[in-house]
Every structure is written in structure tokens, then in C-alpha cells.
TIRO-2110 file (N, C-alpha, C; in Angstrom, 1 decimal):
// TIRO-2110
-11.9, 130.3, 24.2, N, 1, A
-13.2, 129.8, 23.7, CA, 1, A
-14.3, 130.2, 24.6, C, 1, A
-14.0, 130.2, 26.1, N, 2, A
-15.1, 130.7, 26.6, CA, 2, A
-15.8, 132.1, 26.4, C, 2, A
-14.7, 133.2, 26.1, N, 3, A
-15.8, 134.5, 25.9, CA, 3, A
-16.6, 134.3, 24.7, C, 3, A
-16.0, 133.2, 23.8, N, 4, A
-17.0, 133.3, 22.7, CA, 4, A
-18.7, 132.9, 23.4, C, 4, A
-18.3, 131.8, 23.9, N, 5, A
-19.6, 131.5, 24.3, CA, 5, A
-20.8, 132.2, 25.1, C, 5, A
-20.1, 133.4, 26.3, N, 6, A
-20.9, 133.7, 27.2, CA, 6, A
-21.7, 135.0, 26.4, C, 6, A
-21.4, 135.0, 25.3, N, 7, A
-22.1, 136.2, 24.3, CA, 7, A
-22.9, 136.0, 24.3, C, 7, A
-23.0, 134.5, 23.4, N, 8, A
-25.0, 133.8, 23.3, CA, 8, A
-25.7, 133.4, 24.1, C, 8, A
-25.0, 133.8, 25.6, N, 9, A
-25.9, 133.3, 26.7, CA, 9, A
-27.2, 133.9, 27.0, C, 9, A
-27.3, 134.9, 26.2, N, 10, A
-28.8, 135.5, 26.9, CA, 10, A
-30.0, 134.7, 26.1, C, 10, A
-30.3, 134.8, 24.5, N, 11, A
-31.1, 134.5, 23.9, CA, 11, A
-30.8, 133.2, 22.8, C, 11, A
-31.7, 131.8, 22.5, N, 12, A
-30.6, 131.2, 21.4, CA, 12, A
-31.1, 132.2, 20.0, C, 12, A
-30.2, 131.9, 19.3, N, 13, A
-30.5, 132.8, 18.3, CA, 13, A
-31.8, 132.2, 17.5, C, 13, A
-32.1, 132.7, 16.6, N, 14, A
-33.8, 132.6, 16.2, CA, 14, A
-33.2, 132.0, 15.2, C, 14, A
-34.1, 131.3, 14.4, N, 15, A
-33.6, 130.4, 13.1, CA, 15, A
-33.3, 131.3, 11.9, C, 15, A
-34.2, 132.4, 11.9, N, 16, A
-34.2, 133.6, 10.5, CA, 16, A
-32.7, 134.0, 10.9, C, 16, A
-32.2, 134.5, 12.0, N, 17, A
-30.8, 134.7, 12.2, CA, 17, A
-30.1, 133.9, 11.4, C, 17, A
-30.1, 132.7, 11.9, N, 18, A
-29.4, 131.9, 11.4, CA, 18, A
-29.0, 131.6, 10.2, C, 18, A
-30.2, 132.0, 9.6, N, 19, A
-30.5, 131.8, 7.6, CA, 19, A
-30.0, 132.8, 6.7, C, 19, A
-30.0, 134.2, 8.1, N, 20, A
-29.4, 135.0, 7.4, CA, 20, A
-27.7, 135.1, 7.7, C, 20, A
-27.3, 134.4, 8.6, N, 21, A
-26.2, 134.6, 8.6, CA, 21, A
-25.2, 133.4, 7.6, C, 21, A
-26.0, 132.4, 7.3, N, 22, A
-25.4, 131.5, 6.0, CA, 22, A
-26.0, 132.1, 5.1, C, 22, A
-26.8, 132.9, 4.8, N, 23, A
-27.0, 133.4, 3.3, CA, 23, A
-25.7, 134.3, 3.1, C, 23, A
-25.5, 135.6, 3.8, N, 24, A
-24.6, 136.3, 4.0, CA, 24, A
-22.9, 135.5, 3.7, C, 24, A
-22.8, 134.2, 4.7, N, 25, A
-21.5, 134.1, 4.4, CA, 25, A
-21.4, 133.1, 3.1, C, 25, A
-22.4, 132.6, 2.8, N, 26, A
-22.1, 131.5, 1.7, CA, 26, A
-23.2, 132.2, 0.1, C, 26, A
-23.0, 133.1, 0.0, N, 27, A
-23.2, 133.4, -1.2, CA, 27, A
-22.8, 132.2, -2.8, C, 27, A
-22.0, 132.0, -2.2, N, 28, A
-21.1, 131.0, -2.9, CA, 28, A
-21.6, 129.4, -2.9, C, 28, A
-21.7, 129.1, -1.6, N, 29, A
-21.8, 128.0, -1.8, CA, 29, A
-22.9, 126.9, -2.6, C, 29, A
-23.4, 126.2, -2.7, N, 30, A
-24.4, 125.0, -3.5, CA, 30, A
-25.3, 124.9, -1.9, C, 30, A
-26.4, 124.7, -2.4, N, 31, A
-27.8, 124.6, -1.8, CA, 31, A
-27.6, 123.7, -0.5, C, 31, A
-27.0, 122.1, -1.4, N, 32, A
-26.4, 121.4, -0.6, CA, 32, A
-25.6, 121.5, 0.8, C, 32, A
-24.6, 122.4, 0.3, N, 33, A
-23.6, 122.6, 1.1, CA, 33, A
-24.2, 123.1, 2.6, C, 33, A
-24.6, 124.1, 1.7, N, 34, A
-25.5, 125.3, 3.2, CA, 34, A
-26.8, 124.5, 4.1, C, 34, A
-27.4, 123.6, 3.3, N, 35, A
-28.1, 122.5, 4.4, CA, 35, A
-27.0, 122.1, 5.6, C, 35, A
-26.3, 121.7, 5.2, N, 36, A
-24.8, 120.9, 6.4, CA, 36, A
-24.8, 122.0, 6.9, C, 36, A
-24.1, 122.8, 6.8, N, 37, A
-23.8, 124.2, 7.4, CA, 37, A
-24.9, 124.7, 8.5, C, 37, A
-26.2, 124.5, 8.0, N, 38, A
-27.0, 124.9, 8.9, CA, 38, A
-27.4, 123.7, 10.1, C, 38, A
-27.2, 122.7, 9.4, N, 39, A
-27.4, 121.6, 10.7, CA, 39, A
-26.5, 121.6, 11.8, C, 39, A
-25.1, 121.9, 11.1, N, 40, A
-24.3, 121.8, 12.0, CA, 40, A
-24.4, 123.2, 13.2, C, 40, A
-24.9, 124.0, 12.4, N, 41, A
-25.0, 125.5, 13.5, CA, 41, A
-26.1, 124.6, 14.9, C, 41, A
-27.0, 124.4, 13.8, N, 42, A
-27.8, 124.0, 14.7, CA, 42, A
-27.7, 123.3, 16.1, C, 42, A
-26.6, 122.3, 15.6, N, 43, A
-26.1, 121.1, 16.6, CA, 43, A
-25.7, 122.0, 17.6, C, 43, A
-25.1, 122.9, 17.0, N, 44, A
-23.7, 123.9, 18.0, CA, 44, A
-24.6, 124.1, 19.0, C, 44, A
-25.8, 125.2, 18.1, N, 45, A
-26.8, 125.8, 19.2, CA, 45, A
-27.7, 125.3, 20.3, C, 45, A
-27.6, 123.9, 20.2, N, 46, A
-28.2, 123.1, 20.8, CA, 46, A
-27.6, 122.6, 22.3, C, 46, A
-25.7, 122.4, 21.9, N, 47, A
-24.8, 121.6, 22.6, CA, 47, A
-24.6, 123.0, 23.5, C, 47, A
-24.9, 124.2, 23.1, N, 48, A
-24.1, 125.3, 23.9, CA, 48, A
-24.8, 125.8, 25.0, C, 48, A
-26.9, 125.1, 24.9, N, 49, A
-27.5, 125.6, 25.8, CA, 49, A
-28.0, 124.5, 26.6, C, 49, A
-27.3, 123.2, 25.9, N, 50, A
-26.9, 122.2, 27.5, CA, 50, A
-26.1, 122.3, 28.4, C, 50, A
-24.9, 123.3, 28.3, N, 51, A
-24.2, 123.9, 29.1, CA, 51, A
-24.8, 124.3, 30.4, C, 51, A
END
């Protein structure tokens, strides 16, 4: 798990990233769903640069 992390160490990713990278994987999913989805990135990206 740690090389995953030391990837994002330089910049947090920008939110448009982010939006595109749940557009991209959730083609599929409900409106709903991808709200959660993005909170939860969000949390990630938050907990990863308390590190």
C-alpha cells in the first residue's frame, strides 16, 4: 500500500481530476451514487496529506 501512496505525494490532485476520473469510471452509475464516490475520494485525499 505504500508505493501507492508516495505517487500522490507531490501535488493533491485538483478537483476537475477528480470529476473526471469518476466520470470516466462510473459512466454507469446514478448521480447519487457518484456524489458518495466523490466524498469518499475526497476524505481519502484529505487523510493522505495528513500523513
Amino acid at each position: 500500500e505504500e508505493n501507492v501512496v508516495s505517487k500522490t505525494n507531490q501535488e493533491p490532485p485538483q478537483d476537475s481530476d477528480i470529476h473526471q476520473l469518476i466520470d470516466e469510471c462510473c459512466v454507469e452509475v446514478p448521480e447519487e451514487q457518484k456524489q458518495k464516490m466523490e466524498d469518499t475520494m475526497f476524505d481519502l485525499v484529505k487523510i493522505c496529506h495528513h500523513k
